[in-house]
ROSE-4610 file (N, C-alpha, C; in Angstrom, 1 decimal, always signed):
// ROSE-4610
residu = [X/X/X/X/X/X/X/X/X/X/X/X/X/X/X/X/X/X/X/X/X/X/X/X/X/X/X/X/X/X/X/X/X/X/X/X/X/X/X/X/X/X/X/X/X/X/X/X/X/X/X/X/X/X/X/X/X/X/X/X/X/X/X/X/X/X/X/X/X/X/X/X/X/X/X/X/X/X/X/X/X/X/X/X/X/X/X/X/X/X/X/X/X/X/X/X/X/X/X/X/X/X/X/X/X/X/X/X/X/X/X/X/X/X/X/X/X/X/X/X/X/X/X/X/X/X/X/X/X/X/X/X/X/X/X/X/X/X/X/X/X/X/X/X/X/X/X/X/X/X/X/X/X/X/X/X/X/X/X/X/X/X/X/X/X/X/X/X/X/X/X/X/X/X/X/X/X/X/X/X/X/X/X/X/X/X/X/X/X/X/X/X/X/X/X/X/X/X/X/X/X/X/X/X/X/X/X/X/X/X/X/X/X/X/X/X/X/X/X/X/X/X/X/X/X/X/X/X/X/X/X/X/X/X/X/X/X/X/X/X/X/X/X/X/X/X/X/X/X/X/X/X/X/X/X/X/X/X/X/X/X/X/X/X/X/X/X/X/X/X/X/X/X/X/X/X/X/X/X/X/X/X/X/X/X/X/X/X/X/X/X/X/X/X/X/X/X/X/X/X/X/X/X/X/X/X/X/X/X/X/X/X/X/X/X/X/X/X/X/X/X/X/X/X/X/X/X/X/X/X/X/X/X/X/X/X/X/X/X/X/X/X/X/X/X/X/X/X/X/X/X/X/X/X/X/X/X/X/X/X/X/X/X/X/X/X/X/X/X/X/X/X]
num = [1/1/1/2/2/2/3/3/3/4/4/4/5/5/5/6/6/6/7/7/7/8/8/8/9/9/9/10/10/10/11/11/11/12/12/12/13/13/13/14/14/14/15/15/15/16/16/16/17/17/17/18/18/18/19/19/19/20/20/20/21/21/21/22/22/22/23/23/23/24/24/24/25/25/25/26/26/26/27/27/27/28/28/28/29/29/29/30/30/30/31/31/31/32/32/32/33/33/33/34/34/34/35/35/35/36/36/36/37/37/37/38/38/38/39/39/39/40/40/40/41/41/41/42/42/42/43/43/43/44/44/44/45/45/45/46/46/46/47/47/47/48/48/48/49/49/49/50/50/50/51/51/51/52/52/52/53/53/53/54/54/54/55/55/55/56/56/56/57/57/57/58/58/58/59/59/59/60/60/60/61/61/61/62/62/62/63/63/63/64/64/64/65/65/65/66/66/66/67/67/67/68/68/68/69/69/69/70/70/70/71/71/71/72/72/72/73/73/73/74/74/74/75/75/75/76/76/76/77/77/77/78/78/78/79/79/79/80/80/80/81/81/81/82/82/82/83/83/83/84/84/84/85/85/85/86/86/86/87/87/87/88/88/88/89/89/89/90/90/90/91/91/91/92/92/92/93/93/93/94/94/94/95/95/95/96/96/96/97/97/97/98/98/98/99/99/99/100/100/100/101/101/101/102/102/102/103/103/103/104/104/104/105/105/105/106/106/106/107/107/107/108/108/108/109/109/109/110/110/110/111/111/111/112/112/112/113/113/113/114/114/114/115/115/115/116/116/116/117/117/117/118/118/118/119/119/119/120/120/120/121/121/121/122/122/122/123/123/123/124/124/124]
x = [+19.8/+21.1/+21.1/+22.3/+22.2/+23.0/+22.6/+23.4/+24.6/+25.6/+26.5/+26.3/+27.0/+26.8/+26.3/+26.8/+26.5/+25.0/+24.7/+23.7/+22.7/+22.7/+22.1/+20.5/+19.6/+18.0/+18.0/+17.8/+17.2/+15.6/+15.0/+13.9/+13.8/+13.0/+12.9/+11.5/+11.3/+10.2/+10.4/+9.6/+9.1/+8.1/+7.5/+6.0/+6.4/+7.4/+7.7/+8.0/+7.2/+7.2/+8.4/+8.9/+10.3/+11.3/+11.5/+12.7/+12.9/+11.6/+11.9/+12.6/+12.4/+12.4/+14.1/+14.2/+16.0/+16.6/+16.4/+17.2/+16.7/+16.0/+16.1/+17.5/+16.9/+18.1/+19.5/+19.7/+21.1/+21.5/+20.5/+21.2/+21.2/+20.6/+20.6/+22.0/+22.5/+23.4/+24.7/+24.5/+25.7/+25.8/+25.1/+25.2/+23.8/+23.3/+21.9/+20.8/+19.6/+18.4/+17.6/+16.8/+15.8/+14.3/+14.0/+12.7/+11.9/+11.1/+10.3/+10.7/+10.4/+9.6/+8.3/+7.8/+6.6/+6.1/+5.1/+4.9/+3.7/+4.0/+3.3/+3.3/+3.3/+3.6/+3.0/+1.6/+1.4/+1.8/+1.9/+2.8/+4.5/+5.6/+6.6/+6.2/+5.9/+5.3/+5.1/+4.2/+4.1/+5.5/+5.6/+7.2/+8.6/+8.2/+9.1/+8.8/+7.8/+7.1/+7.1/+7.0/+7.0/+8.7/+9.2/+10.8/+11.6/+12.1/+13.2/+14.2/+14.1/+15.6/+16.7/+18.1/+19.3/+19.3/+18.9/+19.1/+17.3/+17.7/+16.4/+16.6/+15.8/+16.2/+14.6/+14.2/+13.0/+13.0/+11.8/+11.4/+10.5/+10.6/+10.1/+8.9/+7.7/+6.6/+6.2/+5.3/+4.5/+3.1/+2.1/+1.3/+0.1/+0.7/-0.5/+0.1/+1.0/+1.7/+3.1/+3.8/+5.1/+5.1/+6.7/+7.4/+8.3/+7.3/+7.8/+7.7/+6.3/+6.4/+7.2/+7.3/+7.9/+9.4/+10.4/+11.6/+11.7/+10.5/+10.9/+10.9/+9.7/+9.7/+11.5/+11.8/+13.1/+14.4/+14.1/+15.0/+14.9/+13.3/+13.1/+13.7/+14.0/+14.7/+15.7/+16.6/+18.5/+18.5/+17.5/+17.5/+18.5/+19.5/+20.0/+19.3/+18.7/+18.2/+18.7/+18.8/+19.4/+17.8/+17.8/+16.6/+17.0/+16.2/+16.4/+15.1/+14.9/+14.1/+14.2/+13.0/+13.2/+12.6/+12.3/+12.0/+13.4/+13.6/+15.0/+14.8/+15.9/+16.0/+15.6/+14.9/+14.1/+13.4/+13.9/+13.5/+12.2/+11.3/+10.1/+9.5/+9.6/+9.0/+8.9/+9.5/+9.6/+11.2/+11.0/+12.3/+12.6/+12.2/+12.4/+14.1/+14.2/+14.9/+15.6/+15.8/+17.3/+18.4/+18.4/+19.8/+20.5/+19.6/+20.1/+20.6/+21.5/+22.0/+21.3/+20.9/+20.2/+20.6/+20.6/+20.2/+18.7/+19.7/+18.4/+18.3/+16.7/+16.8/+17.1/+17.5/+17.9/+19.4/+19.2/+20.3/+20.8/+22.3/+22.2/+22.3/+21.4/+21.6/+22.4/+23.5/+24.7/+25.7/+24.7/+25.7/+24.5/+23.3/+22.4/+23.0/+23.7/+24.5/+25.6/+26.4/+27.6/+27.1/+26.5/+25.7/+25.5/+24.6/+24.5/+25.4/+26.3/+27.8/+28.5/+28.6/+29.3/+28.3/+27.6/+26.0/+25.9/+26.1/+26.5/+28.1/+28.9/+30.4/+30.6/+29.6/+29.6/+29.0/+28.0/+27.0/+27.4/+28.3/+28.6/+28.9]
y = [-8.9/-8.9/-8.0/-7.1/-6.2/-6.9/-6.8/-6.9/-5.9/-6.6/-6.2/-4.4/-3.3/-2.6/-2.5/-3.7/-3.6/-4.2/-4.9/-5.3/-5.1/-4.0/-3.5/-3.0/-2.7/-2.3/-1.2/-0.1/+1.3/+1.4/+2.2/+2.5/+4.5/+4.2/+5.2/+5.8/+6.8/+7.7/+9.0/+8.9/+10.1/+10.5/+11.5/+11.8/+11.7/+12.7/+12.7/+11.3/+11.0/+10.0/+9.8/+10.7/+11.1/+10.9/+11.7/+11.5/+10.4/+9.7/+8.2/+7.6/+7.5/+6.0/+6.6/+8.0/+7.7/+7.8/+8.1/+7.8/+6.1/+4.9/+3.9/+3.5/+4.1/+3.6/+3.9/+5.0/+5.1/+4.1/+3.9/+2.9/+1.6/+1.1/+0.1/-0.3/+0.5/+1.2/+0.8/+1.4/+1.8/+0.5/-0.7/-2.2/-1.9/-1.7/-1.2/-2.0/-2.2/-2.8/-2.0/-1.4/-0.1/-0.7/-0.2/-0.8/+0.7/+0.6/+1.7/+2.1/+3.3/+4.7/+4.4/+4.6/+4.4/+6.2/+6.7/+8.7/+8.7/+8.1/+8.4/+7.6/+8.5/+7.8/+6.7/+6.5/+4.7/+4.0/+3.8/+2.9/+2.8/+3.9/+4.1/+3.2/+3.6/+2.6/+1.2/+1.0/-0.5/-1.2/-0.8/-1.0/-1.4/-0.4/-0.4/-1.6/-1.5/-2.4/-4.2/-4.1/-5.7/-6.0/-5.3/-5.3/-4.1/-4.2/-2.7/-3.1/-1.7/-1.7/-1.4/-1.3/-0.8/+0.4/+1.0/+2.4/+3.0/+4.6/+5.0/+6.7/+6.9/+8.1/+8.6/+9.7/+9.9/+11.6/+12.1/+13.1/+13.6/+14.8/+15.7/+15.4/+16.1/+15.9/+14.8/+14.0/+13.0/+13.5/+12.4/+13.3/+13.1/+12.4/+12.5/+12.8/+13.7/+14.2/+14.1/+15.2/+14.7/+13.9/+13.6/+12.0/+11.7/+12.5/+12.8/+11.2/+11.0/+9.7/+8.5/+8.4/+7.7/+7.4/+8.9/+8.8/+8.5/+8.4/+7.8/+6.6/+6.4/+4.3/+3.8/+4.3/+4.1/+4.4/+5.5/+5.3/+4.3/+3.9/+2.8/+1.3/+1.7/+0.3/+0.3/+1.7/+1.6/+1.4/+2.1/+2.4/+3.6/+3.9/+5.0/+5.5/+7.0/+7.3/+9.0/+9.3/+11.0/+11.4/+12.5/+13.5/+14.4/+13.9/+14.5/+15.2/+16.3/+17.5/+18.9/+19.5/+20.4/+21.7/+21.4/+22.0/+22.2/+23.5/+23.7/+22.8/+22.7/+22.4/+23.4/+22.8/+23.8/+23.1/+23.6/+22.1/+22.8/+23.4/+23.7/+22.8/+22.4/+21.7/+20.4/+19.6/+18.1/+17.5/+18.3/+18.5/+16.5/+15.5/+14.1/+13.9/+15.0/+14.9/+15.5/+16.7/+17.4/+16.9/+15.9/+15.2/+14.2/+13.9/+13.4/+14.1/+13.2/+14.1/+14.8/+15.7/+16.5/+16.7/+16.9/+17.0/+17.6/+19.4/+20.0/+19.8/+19.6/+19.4/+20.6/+20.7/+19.4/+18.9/+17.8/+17.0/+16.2/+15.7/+14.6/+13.4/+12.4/+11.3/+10.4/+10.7/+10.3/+10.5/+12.0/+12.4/+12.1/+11.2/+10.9/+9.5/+9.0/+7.7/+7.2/+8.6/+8.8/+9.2/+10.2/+10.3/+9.0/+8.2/+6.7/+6.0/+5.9/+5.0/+5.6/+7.1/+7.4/+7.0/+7.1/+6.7/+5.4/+4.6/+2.9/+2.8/+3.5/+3.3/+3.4/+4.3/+5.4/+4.8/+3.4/+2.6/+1.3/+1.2/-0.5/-0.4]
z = [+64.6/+64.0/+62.8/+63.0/+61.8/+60.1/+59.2/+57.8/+57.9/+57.1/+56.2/+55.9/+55.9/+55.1/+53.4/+52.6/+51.4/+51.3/+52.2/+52.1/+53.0/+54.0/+54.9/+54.2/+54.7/+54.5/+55.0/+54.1/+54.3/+53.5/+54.9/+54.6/+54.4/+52.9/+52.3/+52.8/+53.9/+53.7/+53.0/+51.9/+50.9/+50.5/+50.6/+50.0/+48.8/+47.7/+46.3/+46.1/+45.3/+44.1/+43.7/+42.6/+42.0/+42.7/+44.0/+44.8/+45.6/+45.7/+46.4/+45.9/+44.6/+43.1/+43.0/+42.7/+42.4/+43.6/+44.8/+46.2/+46.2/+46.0/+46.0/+44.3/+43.7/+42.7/+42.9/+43.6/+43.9/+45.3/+46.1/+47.2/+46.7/+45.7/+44.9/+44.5/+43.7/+42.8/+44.0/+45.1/+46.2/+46.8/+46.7/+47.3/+48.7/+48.8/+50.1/+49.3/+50.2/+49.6/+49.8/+49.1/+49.2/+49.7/+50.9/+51.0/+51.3/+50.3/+50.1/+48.5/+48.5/+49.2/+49.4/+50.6/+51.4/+51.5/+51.4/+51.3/+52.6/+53.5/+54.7/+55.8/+57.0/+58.1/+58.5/+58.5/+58.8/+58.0/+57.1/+55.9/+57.0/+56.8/+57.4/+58.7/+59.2/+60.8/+60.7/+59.7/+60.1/+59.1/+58.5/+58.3/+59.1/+59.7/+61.2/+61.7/+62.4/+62.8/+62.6/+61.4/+60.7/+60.4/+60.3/+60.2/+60.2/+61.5/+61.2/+60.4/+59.7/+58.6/+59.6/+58.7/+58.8/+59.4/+58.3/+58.1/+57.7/+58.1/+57.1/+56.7/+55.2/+54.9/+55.3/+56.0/+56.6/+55.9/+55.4/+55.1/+56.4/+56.3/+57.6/+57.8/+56.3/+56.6/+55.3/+55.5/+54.5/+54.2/+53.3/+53.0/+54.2/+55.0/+56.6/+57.9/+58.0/+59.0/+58.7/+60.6/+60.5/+60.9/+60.6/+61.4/+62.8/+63.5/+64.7/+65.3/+65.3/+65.8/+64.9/+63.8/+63.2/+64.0/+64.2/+64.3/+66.1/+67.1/+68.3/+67.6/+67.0/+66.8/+66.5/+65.2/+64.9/+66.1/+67.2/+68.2/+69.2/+69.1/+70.1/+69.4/+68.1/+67.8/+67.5/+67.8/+67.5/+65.9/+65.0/+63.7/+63.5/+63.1/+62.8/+61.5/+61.5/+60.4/+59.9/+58.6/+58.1/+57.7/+57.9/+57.3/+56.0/+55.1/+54.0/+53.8/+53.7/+53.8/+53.0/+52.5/+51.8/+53.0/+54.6/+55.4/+56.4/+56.8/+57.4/+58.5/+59.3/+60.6/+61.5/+62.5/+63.0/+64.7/+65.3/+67.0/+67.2/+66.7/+67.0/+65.9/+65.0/+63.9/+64.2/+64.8/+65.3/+65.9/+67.0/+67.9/+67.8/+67.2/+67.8/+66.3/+65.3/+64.4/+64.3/+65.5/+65.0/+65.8/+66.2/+66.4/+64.9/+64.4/+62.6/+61.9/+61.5/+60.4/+59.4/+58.9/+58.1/+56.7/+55.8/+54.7/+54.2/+53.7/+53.1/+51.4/+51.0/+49.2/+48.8/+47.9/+47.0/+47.1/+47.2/+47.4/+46.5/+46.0/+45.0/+45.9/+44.9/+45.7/+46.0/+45.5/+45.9/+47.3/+47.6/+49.4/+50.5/+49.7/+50.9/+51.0/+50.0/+49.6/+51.1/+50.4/+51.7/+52.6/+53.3/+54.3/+55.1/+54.9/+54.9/+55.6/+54.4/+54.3/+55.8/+56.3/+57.1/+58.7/+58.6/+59.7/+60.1/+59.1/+59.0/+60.0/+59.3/+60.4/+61.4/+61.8/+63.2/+64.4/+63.7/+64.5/+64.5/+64.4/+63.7/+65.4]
């Protein structure tokens, strides 16, 4: 069963430290429960794993690979997830994520907010 938009669960994968903690404080902020920032893919995984979120904001690469496998797991569970990345889009890099919506950094975290917000509508 999915939550509410305001109260819906996005999971934050981010290697940066920094840009995890204020993309959690602005979903905070926006009515969302921030679970994470997690900065690598087994962490992200068993995440998944133990409870799929809502939503998830997924970075390209973490500090133990890409998230190639990460983003089947999340398609195998009807997770809608945006890629927020400081690596372009690129279907030779990890073809499992250029159907998401994309977002190159630097981004404010406020249009990974609405990003979100519009991804949530589109799936309901």
């Amino acid at each position: 069963m999915r939550t509410t938009q305001t109260s819906a669960i996005v999971l934050i994968v981010e290697d940066d430290a920094l840009v995890g903690l204020d993309l959690s404080d602005a979903l905070v902020r926006a009515g969302y429960r921030a679970a994470g920032p997690v900065d690598t893919l087994v962490a992200a995984l068993a995440r998944v794993r133990l409870r799929a979120p809502d939503l998830a904001v997924v970075d390209v690469r973490l500090k133990d690979g890409l998230c190639s496998e990460l983003a089947r797991e999340l398609r195998r569970r009807d997770v809608p997830f945006v890629v927020h990345s400081a690596w372009r889009r690129d279907s030779s890099l990890c073809p499992e994520l250029q159907e998401a919506p994309w977002l190159a950094k630097p981004t404010l975290p406020i249009e990974v907010v609405a990003t979100l917000d519009r991804l949530r509508r589109r799936t309901r």
